[in-house]
C-alpha positions as CSV (number, residue, x, y, z in Angstrom):
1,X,-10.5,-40.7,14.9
2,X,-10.9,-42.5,18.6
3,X,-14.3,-43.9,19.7
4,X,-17.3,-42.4,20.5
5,X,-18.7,-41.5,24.0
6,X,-21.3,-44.4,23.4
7,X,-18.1,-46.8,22.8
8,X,-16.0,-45.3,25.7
9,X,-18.6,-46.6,28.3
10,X,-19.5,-49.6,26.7
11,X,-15.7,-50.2,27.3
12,X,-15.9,-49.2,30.3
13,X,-18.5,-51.0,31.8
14,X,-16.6,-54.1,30.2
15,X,-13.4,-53.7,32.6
16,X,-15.0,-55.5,35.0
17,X,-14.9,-58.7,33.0
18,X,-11.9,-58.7,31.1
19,X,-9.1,-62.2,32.2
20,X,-5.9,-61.4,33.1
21,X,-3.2,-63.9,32.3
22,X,0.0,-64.1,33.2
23,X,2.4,-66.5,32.0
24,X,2.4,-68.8,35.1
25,X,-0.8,-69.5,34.7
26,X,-0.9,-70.6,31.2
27,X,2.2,-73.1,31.8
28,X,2.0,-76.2,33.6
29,X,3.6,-76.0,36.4
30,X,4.8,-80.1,36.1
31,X,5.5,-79.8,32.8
32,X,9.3,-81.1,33.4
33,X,7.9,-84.4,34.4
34,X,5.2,-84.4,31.8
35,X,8.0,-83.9,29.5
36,X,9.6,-86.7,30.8
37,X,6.9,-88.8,30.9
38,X,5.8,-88.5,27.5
39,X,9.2,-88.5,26.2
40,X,9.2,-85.2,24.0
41,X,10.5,-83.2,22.9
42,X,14.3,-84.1,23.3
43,X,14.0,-87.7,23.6
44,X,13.0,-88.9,19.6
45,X,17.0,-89.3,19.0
46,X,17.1,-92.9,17.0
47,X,13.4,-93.5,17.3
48,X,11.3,-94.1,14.0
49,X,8.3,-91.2,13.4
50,X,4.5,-93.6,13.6
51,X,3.8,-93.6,10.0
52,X,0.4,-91.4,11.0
53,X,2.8,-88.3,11.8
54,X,5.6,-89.5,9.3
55,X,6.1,-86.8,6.0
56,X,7.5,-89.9,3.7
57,X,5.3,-92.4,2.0
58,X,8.0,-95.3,4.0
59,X,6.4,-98.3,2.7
60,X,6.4,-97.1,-1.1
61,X,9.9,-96.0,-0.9
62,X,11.2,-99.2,0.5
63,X,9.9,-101.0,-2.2
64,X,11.9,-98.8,-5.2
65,X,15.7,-99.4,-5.7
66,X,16.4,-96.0,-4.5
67,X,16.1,-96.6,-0.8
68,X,19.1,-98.2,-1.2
69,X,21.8,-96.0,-1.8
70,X,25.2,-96.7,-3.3
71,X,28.8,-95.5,-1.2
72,X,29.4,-93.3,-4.2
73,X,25.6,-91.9,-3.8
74,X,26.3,-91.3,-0.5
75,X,29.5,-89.9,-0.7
76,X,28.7,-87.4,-3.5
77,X,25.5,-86.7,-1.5
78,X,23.0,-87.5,-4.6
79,X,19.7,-86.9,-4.5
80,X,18.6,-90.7,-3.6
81,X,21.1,-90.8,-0.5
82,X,19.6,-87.5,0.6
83,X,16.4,-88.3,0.7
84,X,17.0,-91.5,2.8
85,X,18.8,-89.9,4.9
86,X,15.6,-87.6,5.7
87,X,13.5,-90.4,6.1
88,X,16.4,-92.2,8.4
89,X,16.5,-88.7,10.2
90,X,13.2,-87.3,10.6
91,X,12.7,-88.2,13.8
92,X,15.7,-85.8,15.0
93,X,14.4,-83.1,12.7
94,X,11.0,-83.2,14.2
95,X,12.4,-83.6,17.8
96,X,14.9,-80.6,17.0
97,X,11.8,-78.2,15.5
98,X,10.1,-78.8,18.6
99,X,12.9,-78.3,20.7
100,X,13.2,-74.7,19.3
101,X,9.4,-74.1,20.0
102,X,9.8,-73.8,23.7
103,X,10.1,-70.9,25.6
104,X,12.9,-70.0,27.9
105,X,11.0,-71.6,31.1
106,X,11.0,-75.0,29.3
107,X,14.8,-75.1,28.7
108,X,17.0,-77.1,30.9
C-alpha cells in the first residue's frame, strides 16, 4: 500500500531539489507602507467602487424610480431601500471582506 523501491529512490534523489518556504519569505517585508500607499485594504470607507470592479449595474439603476427610496421604504427596510443601500455601501463591504483576508502579520 506505500510506494515501490523504484518510487522510494526517485524520491529520494528529488530531495535535493525540493523549495523550502517559510512564511517571511512569501510576505513582503514593506507591505505596511505598500498598504498605505495604495490605500487598501482599510482605507475604501466613503469612497465609490470604479464601475469595472463594481457588482451593481449603477448607471441603469440610477435611471429607474427605485434608486430613490421613500422615508417609509427606508424605515421599514423594503427591498428598494436595501438595495441602495448596498450599492451606497459596497465599497465598505469590499474593504471589510478584504480586511478579513489578512493574516495575523498584516493586522495593526
Amino acid at each position: 500500500a506505500g510506494c515501490t523501491e523504484v518510487e522510494a529512490e526517485e524520491l529520494e534523489s528529488n530531495v535535493s531539489r525540493l523549495v523550502h518556504i517559510t512564511a517571511d519569505s512569501i510576505q513582503d517585508p514593506d507591505w505596511k507602507m505598500n498598504s498605505l500607499l495604495v490605500g487598501q485594504p482599510g482605507y475604501m470607507r466613503g469612497h465609490a467602487v470604479p464601475k469595472g470592479v463594481s457588482q451593481f449595474d449603477t448607471d441603469q439603476w440610477n435611471q429607474t424610480t427605485l434608486a430613490y427610496p421613500t422615508r417609509t421604504q427606508s424605515r421599514k427596510s423594503h427591498i428598494n431601500w436595501l438595495a441602495q443601500d448596498a450599492i451606497n455601501k459596497e465599497a465598505e463591504h469590499l474593504d471589510r471582506a478584504a480586511h478579513g483576508k489578512l493574516s495575523k502579520a498584516q493586522t495593526y
